[in-house]
Each structure stands twice: as structure tokens, then as C-alpha cells.
C-alpha positions as CSV (number, residue, x, y, z in Angstrom):
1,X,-12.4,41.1,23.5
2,X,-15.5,42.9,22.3
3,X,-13.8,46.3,22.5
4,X,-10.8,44.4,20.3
5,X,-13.0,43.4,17.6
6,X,-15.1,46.9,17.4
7,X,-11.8,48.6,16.8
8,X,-10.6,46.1,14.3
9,X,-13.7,46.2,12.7
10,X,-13.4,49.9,12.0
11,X,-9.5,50.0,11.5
12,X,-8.0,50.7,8.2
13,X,-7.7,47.6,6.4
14,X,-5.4,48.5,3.7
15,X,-2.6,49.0,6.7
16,X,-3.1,45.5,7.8
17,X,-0.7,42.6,6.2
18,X,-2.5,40.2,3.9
19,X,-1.8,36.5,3.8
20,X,-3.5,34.0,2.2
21,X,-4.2,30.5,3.3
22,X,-4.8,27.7,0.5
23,X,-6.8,24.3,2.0
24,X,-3.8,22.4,-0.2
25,X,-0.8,22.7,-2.1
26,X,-1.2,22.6,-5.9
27,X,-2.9,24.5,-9.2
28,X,-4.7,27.8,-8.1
29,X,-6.2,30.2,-10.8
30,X,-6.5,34.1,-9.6
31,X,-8.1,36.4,-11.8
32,X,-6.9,34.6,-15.0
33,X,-3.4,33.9,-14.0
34,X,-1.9,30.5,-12.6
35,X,-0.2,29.7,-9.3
36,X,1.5,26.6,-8.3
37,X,0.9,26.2,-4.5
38,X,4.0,24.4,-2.7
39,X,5.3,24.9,1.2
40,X,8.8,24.9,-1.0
41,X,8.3,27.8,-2.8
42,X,5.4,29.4,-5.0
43,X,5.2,30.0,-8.7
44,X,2.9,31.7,-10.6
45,X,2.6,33.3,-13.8
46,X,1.8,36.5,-13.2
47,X,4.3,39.1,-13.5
48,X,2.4,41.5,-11.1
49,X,-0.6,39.9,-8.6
50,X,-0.5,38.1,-5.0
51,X,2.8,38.3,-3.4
52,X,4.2,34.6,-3.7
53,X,5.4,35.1,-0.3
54,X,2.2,36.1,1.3
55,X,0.6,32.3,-0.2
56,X,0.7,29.6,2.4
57,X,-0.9,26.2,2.7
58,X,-2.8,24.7,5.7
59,X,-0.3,22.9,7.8
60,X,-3.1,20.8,8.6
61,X,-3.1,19.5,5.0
62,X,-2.0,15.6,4.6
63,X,0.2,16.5,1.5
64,X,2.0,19.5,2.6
65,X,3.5,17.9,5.9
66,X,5.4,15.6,2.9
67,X,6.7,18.4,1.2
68,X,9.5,18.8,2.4
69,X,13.7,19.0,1.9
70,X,16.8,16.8,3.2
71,X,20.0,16.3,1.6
72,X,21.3,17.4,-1.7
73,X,21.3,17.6,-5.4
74,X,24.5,15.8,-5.8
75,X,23.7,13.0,-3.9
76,X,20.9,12.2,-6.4
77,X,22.8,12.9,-9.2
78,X,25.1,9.6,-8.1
79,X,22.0,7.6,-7.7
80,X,20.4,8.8,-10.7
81,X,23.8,8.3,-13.3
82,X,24.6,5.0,-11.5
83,X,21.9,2.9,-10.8
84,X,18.5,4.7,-12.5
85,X,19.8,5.2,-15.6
86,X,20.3,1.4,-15.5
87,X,16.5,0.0,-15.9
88,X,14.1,2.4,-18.8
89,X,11.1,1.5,-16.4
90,X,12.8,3.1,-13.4
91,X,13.6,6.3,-15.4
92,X,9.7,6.0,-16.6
93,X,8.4,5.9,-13.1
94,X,10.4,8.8,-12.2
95,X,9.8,10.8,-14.9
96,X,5.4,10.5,-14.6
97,X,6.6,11.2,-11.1
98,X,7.4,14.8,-11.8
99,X,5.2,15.3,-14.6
100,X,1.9,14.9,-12.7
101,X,1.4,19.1,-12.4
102,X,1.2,19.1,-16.3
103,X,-2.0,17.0,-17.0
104,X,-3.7,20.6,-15.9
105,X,-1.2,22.0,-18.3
106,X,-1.9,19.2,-21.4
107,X,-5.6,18.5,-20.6
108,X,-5.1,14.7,-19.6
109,X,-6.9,12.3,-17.7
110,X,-6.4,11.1,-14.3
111,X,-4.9,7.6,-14.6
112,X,-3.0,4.6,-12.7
113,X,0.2,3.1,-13.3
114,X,0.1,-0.6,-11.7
115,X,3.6,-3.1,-11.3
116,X,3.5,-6.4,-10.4
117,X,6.0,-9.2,-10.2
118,X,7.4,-11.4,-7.9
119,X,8.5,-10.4,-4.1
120,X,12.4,-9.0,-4.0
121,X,11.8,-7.4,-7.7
122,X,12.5,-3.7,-6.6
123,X,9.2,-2.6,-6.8
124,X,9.0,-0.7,-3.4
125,X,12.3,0.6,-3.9
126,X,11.2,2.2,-6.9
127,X,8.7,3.6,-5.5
128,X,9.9,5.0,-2.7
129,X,13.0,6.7,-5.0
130,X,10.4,8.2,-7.2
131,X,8.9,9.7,-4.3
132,X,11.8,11.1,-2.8
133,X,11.9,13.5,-5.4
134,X,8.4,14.9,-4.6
135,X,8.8,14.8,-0.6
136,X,9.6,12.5,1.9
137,X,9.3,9.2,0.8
138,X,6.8,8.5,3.9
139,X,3.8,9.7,1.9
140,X,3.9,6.1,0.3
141,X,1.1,4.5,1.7
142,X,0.1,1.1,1.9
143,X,-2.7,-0.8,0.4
144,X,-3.6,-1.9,4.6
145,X,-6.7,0.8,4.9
146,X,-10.1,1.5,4.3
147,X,-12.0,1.6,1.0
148,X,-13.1,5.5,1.7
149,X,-9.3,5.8,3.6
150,X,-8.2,5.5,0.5
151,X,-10.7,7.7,-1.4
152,X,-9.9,10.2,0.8
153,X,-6.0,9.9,0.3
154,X,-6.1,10.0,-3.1
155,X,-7.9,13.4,-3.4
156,X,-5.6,15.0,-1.1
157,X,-2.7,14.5,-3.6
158,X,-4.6,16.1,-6.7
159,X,-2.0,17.8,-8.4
160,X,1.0,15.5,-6.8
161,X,1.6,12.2,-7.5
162,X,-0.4,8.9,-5.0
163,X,1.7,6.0,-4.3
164,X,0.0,2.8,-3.2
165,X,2.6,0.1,-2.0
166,X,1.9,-3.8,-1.7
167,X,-1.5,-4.5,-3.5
168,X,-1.9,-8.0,-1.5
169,X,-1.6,-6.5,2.1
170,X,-5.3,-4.9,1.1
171,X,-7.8,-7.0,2.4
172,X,-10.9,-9.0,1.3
173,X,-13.3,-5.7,1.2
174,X,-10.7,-3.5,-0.5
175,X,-9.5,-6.0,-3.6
176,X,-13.0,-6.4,-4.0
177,X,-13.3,-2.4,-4.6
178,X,-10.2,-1.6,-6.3
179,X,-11.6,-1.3,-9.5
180,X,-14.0,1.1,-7.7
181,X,-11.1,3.4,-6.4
182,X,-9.7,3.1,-9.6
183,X,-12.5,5.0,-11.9
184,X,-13.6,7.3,-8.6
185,X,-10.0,9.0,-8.6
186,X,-9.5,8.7,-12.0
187,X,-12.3,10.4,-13.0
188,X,-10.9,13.9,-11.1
189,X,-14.0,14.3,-8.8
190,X,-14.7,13.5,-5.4
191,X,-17.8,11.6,-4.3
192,X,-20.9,13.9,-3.8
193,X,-21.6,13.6,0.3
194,X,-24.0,15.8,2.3
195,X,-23.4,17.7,5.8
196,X,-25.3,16.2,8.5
197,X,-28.3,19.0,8.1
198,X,-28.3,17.5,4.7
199,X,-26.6,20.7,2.5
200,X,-24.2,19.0,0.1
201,X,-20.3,19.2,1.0
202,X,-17.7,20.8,-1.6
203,X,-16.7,18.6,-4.4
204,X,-13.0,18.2,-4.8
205,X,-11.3,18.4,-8.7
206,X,-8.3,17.8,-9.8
207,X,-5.7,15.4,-11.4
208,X,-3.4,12.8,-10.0
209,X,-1.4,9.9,-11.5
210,X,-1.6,6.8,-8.8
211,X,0.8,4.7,-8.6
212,X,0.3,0.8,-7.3
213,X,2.7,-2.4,-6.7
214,X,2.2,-6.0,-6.0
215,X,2.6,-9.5,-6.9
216,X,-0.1,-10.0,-8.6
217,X,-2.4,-7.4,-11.5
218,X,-4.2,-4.6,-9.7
219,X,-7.5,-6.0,-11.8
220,X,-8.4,-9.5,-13.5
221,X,-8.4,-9.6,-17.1
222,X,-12.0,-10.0,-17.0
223,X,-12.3,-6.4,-16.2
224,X,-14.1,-4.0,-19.0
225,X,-12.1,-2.3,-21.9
226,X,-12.5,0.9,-19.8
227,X,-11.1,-0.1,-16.8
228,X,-7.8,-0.5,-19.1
229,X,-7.9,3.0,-20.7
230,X,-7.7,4.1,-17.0
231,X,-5.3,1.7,-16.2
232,X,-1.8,0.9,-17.4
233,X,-0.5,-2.8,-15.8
234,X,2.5,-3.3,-16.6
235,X,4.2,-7.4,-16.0
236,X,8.0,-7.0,-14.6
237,X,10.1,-9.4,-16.8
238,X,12.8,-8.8,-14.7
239,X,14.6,-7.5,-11.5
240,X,14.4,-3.7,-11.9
241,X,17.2,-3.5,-9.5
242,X,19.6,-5.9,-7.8
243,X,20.1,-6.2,-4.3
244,X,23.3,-3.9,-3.7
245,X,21.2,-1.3,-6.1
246,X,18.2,-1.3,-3.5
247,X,20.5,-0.9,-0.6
248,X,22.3,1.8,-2.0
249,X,18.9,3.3,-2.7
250,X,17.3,2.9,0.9
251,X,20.4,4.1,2.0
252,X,19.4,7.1,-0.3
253,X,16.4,8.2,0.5
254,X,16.8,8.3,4.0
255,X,18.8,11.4,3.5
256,X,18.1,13.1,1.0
257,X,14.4,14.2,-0.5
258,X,12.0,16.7,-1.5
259,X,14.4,19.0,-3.4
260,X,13.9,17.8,-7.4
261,X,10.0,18.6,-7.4
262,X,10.2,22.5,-7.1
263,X,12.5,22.6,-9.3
264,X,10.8,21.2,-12.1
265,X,8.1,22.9,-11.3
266,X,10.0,26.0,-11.8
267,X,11.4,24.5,-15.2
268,X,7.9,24.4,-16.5
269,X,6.9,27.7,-15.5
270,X,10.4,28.8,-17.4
271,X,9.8,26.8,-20.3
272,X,6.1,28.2,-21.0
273,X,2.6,26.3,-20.8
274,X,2.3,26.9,-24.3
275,X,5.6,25.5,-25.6
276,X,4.6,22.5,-23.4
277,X,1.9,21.8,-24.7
278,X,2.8,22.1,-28.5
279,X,5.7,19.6,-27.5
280,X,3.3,17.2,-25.4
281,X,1.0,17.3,-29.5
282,X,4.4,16.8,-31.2
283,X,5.5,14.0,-29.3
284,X,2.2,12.2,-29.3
285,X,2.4,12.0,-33.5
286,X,6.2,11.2,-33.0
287,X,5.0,8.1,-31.2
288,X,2.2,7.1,-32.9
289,X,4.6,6.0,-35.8
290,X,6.3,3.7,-33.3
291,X,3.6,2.4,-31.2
292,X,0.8,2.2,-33.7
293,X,0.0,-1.4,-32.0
294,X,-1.0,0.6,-28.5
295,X,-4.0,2.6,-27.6
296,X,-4.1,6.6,-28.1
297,X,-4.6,6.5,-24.1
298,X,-1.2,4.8,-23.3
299,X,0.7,6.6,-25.9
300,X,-0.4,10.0,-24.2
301,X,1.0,8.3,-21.0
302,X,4.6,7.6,-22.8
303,X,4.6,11.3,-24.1
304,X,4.3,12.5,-21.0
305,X,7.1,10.3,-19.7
306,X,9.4,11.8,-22.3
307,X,8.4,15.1,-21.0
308,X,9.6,14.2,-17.6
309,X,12.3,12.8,-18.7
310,X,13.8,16.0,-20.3
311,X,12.7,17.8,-17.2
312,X,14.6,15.8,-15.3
313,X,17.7,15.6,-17.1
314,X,17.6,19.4,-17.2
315,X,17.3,19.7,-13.5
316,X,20.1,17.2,-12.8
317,X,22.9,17.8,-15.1
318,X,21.7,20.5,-17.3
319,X,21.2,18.7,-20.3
320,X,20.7,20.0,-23.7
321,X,17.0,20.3,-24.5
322,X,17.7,17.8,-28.2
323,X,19.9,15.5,-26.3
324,X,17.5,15.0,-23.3
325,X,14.6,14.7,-25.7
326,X,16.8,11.7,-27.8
327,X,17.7,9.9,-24.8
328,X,14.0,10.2,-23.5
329,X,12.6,8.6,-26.6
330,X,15.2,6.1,-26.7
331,X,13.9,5.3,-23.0
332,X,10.0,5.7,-24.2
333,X,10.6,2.8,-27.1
334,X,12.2,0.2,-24.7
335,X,9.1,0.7,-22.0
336,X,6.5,0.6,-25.1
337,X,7.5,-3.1,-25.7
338,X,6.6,-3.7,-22.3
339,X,3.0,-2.1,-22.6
340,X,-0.1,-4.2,-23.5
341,X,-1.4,-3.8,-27.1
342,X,-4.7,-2.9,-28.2
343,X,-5.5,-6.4,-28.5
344,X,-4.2,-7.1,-25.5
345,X,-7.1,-4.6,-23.9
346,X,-9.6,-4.7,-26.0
347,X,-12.8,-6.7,-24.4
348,X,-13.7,-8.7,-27.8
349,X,-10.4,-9.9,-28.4
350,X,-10.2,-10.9,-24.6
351,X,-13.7,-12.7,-24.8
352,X,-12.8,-14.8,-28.2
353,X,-9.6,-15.6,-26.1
354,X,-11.3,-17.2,-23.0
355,X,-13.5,-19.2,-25.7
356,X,-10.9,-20.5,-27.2
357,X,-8.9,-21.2,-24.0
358,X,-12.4,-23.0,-22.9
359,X,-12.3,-25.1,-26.1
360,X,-8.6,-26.2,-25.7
361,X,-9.6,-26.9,-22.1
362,X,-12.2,-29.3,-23.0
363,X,-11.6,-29.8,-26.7
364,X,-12.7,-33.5,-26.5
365,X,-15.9,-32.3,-26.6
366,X,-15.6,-30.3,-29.4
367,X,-14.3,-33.6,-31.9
368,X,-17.0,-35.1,-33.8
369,X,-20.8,-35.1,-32.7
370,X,-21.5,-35.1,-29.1
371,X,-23.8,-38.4,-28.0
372,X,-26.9,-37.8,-25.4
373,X,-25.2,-39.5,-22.4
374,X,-21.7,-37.3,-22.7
375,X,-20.5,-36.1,-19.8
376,X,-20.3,-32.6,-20.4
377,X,-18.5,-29.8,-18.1
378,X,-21.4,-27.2,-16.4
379,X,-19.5,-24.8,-18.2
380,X,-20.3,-26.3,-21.3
């Protein structure tokens, strides 16, 4: 063995193959170029640089096992025309779904998309059809595991989407801490921790949209004003699917996965960063005409959708860029009706609200002057 290493050790290293491992897949920057990271296929923007084929991730990375392909394009295509198309927050989900990679690309936050409605809604279904076109839809993990389980799951998936199924299977210590989870992921940074002989570990950075479900809203309405600009809950009115529409879909995504994903990612790289973004600025002023009632952090979140949206459409059927880009925005006004207003999040309005709700609670106490011996509420 020693002999071994000596003569590798002196050997001519230029003759020797070069491959280069990556800790995870994702957004890479070599000497001032991009590269996409993906088990799938790489992307880059460099026109002369690393040889994409020479780029592979860990295989001992959490993400990267998911990345994988089954099944076919056409399959989805069926689903997509005949029962997405259907329900404007399905085609939302799916389209932040796919549009994760660009929030590097637009400069965006990290944030969290939260349903919640009552059981047999389609909420798991939807989820696990949005994540069938990232990977296998077994990366959809449940909300059964540890505070720092999670943590840790969530910065694994920087630059890919984090789907968090069944908020009420979490238990006592987690709900407590949700809002916790919440601002550490969203804030694109792992926790500082120090090795055992007290040196400080790597940080993590990087962006992620989560994605939660359950019956009831991922944090009370007494939470802060900036929990909410982190945060977008939205109430389901209604079924998003009905029950042949979820079967159909389970029987869906058993088969058939992982392809749509880098693809897209390919359709940015094709369509230029730059032309992105200007569109992502345009599309944000288009909005604010429309949704002047919501806040600039939720509107950024329904541009993005749109963006997705035309992706998508591309990738699927080929759809012309104008006609995508109407249909998105017809899609973008119907889910805006469904997102709270500024009102709705701002802490001031909330707080005059609970007074008044107190004062309509008790509001016998409130008519005409209030004698020494009146039995008055501890709240009071």
C-alpha cells in the first residue's frame, strides 16, 4: 500500500480522470458560472468549464436517492389535462413546485405554503402529485419526527422543494415549535453547531419552499405579522379533488415520477436567467394592479406561480409562451381570492379584532356604568 501511494503521489496528474463529487444536488457557482447539480442530468451555464458528465452527487445524500425517473411524459399529460387543470390551487401547488430552483435566480425568500381543511379534502394527494414531478413521491415526509429531524430535513432539500404531510400527527413538542422550524428554514441558514472539540461545523445556505397540510392552520392567529410574511395559510373552501380524481392520482404516481423536474430545469437554463428575471419584475407590477389588497410578500409568491405555470405548460404540451402566460394569470386571479389580505395579517388589525370579539363576548358589561359588586370576567 505504501509503495501504491508513493507512486501515485509522484504520477502525472494531468493523465488521471477527474470527477467531482458535490455533498448535494442543487445550485453550484464555479469560477463565475452556474451549475444545476441533479443525479438526472447536469446543467450549467458555461459554454466551456467542468465536464457535466464528470459532476456527481453523494449517493449518500437524503435528496438525491429521491431523484429519480419511472414512467412517462404522456401519462402525466392525461392527469395533468383531466383532473389538474380542474382545481387553480392544484395547478398553483404544482407550479411553486417546479419553480423552487428560481428564488436563487429572482433573489426571493425562503417561505412556506400551509393547507388545511377537513380530512378526505385531497390535501395529501396533492401533495404527493406535486412531488412526483420532482422525484419519487416518497420524499413527502410526515409531520411524526423530531424538532431537529426536521431542521435537518429541511436543509437537505435547499434548492428542491420540502413537503411536510399531516400537521396533527406532530406531537405535543413539535406544534409547540413549529413556528420555530418555520423562521429557522425560512431564513436560508442552518443553525450554528460546534464539533465536539468545540471548532464550529459548516453552515448550510440556501432556498427552499416548504410545503405543509392539515386540518387545522400550521400557526394561531395570534402569531406575529412576521410569522405571516413567512408564511402563506391558505383555508380549503372546498374538495380540491373528488374521490375517483384521487384514485386515479394514487394510481398515478405509483408509476410514473421524477421526469418533469429536469426538464424544467433545462427550460430555465434555455430561456436565460436574465429574461427570467425581467419577467418575474414584470409580472409582479402586472399583479399589483389586481391584488393591491395583499401584501408585496404574497404577491411575489403568485408571480412565481405564474412562472411555473408557463414552465410547465411548456414542458407538457408545448404551449405558446403568450397563451401559457394568459392561462397562468387567469389561474393566479382565482387563487388570489383565496389568499389572506393585508388586513387579514396585519397584527393591529388582528389585535383591535380580538377586542372587539372580547366586547361582543361580554358586551353586558360594556352597557351603561358598571356597579362595584359586578361580576366581572378575569379577563375583564
Amino acid at each position: 500500500v505504501v509503495e501504491f501511494l508513493t507512486a501515485f503521489k509522484v504520477a502525472d496528474n494531468s493523465i488521471l480522470p477527474k470527477k467531482y463529487c458535490f455533498p448535494r444536488p442543487g445550485w453550484y457557482e464555479y469560477k463565475n458560472e452556474l451549475y444545476f447539480i441533479d443525479p438526472r442530468g447536469n446543467f450549467s451555464t458555461a459554454s466551456e468549464g467542468l465536464d457535466l458528465r464528470d459532476l456527481f452527487v453523494d449517493d449518500k445524500n437524503q435528496t438525491a436517492k429521491y431523484l429519480i425517473e419511472q414512467g412517462n411524459i404522456d401519462n402525466f399529460k392525461a392527469i395533468y389535462d383531466e383532473v389538474i387543470k380542474k382545481s387553480p390551487l392544484a395547478r398553483f401547488f404544482l407550479a411553486l413546485s417546479v419553480v423552487v430552483p428560481l428564488l436563487k435566480i429572482c433573489d426571493c425568500r425562503n417561505f412556506a405554503i400551509h393547507l388545511y381543511g377537513t380530512t378526505t379534502s385531497g390535501k395529501t394527494t396533492l401533495m404527493k402529485v406535486a412531488s412526483s414531478l420532482v422525484g419519487n413521491p416518497s420524499m413527502v415526509r410526515s409531520f411524526n419526527t423530531t424538532k431537529n429531524a426536521l431542521n435537518r430535513l429541511a436543509l437537505d432539500r435547499f434548492d428542491f422543494p420540502f413537503y411536510v404531510d399531516e400537521k396533527q400527527s406532530a406531537d405535543k413538542n413539535l406544534r409547540e415549535n413549529l413556528m420555530e422550524f418555520i423562521y429557522t428554514t425560512c431564513n436560508g441558514q442552518s443553525k450554528e453547531r460546534c464539533n465536539r472539540d468545540g471548532s464550529l461545523q459548516p453552515s448550510i445556505d440556501g432556498r427552499t419552499i416548504i410545503f405543509t397540510n392539515g386540518e387545522t392552520p400550521l400557526i394561531s392567529d395570534n402569531a406575529t405579522g412576521g410569522a405571516f410574511t413567512r408564511l402563506l395559510q391558505i383555508q380549503l373552501q372546498n374538495k380540491i379533488f373528488d374521490s375517483d380524481d384521487c384514485k386515479r392520482i394514487w394510481q398515478y404516481v405509483g408509476n410514473n415520477y421524477g421526469f418533469i423536474f429536469p426538464r424544467i430545469i433545462e427550460e430555465y437554463f434555455n430561456a436565460g436567467f436574465d429574461n427570467i428575471r425581467k419577467k418575474f419584475a414584470d409580472l409582479k407590477k402586472n399583479l399589483e394592479k389586481s391584488t393591491a389588497d395583499i401584501s408585496e410578500q404574497y404577491r411575489d409568491i403568485l408571480a412565481l406561480a405564474v412562472i411555473g405555470d408557463i414552465f410547465l405548460n411548456k414542458v407538457i404540451a408545448d404551449v405558446e409562451f403568450n397563451q401559457a402566460q394568459d392561462s397562468a394569470l387567469a389561474m393566479a386571479a382565482k387563487v388570489s381570492k383565496l389568499i389572506p389580505t393585508r388586513a387579514d395579517i396585519s397584527d393591529a388589525s388582528r389585535e383591535i379584532d380580538c377586542v372587539l370579539n372580547f366586547i361582543s363576548r361580554y358586551q353586558k358589561y360594556f352597557i351603561g356604568a358598571l356597579s362595584d359588586s359586578a361580576d366581572v370576567p378575569k379577563e375583564y
